[in-house]
PyMOL CGO cylinders between C-alpha atoms (Angstrom):
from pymol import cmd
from pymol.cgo import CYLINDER

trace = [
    CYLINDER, 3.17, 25.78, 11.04, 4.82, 23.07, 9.23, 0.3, 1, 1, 1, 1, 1, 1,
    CYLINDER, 4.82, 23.07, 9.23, 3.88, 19.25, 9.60, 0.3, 1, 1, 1, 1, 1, 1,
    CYLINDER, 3.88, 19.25, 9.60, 5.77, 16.57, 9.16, 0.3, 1, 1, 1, 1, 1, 1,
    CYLINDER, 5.77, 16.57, 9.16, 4.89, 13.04, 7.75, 0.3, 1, 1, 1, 1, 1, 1,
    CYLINDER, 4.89, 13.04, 7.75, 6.37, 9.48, 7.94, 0.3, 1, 1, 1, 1, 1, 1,
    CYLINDER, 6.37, 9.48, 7.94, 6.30, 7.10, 5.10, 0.3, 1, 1, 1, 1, 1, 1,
    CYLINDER, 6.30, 7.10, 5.10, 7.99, 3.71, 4.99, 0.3, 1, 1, 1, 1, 1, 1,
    CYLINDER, 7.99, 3.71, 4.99, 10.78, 4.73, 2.11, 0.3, 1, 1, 1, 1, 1, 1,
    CYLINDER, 10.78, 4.73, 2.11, 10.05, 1.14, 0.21, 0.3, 1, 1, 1, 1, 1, 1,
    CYLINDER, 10.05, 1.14, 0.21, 6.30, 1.54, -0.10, 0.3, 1, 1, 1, 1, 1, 1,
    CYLINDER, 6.30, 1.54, -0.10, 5.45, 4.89, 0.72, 0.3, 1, 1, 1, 1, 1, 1,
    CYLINDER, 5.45, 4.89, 0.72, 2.89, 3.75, 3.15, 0.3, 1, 1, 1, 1, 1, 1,
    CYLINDER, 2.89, 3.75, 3.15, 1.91, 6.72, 5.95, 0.3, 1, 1, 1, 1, 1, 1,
    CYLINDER, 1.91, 6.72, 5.95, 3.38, 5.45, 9.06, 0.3, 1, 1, 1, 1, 1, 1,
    CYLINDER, 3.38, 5.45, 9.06, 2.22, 6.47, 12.39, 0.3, 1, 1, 1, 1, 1, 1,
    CYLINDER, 2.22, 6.47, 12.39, 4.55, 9.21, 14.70, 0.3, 1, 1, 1, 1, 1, 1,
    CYLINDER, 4.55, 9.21, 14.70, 6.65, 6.45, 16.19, 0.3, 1, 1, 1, 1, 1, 1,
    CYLINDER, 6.65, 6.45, 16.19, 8.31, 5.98, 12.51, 0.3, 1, 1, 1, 1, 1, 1,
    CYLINDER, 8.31, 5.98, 12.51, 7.41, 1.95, 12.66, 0.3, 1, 1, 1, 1, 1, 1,
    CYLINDER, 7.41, 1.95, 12.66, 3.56, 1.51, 13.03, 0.3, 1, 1, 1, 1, 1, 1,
    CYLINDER, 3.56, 1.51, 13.03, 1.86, 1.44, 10.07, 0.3, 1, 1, 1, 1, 1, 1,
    CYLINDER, 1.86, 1.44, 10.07, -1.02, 3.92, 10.23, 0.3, 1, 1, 1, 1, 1, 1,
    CYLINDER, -1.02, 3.92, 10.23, -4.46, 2.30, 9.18, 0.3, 1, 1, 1, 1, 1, 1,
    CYLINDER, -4.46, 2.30, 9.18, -7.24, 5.12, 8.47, 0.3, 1, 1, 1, 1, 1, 1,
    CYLINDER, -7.24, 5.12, 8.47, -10.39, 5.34, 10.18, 0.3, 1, 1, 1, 1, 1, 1,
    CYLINDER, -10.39, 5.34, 10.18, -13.41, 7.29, 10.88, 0.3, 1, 1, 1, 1, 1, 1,
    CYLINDER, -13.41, 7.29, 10.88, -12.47, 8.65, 13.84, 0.3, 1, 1, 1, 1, 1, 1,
    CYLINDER, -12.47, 8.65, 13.84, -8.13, 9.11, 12.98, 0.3, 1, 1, 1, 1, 1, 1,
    CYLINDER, -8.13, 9.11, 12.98, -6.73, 11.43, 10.66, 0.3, 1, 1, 1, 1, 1, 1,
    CYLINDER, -6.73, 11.43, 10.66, -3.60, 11.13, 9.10, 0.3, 1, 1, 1, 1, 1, 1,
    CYLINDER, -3.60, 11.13, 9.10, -0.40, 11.55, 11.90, 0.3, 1, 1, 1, 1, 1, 1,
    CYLINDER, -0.40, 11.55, 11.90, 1.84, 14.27, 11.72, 0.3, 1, 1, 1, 1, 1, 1,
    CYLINDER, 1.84, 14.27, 11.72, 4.36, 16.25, 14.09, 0.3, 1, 1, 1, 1, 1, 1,
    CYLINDER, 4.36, 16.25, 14.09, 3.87, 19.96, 13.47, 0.3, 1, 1, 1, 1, 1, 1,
    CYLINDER, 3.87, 19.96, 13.47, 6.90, 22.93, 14.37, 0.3, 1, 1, 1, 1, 1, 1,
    CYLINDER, 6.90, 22.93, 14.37, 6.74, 26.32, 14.25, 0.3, 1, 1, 1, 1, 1, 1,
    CYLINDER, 6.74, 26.32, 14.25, 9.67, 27.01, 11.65, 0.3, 1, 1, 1, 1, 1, 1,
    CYLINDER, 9.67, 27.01, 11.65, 10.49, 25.29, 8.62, 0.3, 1, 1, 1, 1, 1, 1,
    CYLINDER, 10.49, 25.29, 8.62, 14.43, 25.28, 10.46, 0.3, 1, 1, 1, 1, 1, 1,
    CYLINDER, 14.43, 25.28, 10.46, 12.80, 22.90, 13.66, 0.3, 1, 1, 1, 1, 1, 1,
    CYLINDER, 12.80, 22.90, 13.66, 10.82, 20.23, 10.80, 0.3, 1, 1, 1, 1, 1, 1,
    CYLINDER, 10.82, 20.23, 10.80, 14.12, 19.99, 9.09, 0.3, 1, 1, 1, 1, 1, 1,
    CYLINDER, 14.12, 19.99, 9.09, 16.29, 19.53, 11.83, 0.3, 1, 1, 1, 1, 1, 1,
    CYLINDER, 16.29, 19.53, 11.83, 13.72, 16.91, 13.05, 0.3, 1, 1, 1, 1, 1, 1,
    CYLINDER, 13.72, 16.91, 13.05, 13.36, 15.36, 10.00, 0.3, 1, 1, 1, 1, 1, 1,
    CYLINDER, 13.36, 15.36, 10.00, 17.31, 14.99, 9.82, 0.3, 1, 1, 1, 1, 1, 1,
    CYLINDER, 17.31, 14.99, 9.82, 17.70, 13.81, 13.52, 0.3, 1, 1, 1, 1, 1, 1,
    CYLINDER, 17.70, 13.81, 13.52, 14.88, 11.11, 12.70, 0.3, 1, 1, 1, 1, 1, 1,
    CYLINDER, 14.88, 11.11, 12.70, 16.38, 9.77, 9.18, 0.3, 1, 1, 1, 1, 1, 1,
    CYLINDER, 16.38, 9.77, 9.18, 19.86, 9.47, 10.99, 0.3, 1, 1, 1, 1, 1, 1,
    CYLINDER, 19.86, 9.47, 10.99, 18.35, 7.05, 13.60, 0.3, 1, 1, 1, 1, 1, 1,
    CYLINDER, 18.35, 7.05, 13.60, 16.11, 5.23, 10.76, 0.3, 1, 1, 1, 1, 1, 1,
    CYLINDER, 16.11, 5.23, 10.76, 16.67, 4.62, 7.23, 0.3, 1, 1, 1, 1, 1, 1,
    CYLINDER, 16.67, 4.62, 7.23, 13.72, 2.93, 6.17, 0.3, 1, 1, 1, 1, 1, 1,
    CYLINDER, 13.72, 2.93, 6.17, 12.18, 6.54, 6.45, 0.3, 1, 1, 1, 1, 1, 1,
    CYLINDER, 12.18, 6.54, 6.45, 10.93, 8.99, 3.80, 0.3, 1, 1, 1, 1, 1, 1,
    CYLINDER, 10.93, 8.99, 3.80, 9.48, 12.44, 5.70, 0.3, 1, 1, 1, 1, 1, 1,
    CYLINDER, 9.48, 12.44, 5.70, 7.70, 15.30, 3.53, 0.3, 1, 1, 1, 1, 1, 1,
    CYLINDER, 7.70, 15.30, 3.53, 7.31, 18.40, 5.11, 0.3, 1, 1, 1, 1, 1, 1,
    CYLINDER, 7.31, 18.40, 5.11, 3.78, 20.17, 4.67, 0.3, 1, 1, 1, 1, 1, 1,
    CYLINDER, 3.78, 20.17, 4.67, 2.35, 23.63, 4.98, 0.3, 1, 1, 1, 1, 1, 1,
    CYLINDER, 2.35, 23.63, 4.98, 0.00, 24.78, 7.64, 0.3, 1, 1, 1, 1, 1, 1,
    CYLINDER, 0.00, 24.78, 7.64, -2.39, 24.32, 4.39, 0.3, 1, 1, 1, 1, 1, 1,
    CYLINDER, -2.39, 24.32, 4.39, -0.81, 20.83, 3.65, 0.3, 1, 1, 1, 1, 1, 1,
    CYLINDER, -0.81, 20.83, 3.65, 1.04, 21.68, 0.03, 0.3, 1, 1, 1, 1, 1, 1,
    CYLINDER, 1.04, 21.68, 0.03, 3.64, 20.17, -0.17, 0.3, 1, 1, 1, 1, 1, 1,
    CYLINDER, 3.64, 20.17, -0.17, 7.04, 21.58, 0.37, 0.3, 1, 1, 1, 1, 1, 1,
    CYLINDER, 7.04, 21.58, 0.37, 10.04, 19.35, 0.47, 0.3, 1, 1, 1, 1, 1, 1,
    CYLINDER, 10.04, 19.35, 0.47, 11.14, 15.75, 1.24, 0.3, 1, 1, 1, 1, 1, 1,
    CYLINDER, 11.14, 15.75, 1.24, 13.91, 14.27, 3.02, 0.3, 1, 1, 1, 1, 1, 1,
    CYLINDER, 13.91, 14.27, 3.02, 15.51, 10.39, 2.65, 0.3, 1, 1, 1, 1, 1, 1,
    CYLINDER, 15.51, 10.39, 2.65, 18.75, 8.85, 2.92, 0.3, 1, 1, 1, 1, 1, 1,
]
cmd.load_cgo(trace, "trace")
């Protein structure tokens, strides 16, 4: 599995799926992330996603959450 996560590219703030919402951390929410089977499907995703917003920075994760690459225009 490989998860991706939205930050806002100025602040690096963890945004919430939609790519807008800034995600506020609870006791009850964990951080938001898509997850895909292939590293091929997050990057393709990631690229779709950054095309359609470029206040975006997306890291892709492991299914052990190290960190593996990140995408922004």
């Amino acid at each position: 599995m490989y998860n991706l996560v939205f930050c806002e590219k100025a602040t690096g703030i963890i945004l919430e799926i939609d790519g807008k919402t800034r995600f506020l951390k609870s006791e009850t929410n964990s951080r938001p992330f898509l997850s895909f089977e292939n590293i091929q499907e997050a990057e393709s995703k990631a690229n779709d996603l950054l095309i359609k917003n470029d206040n975006l920075e997306i890291s892709i994760y492991d299914s052990n959450w190290n960190f593996i690459k990140r995408f922004s225009n």
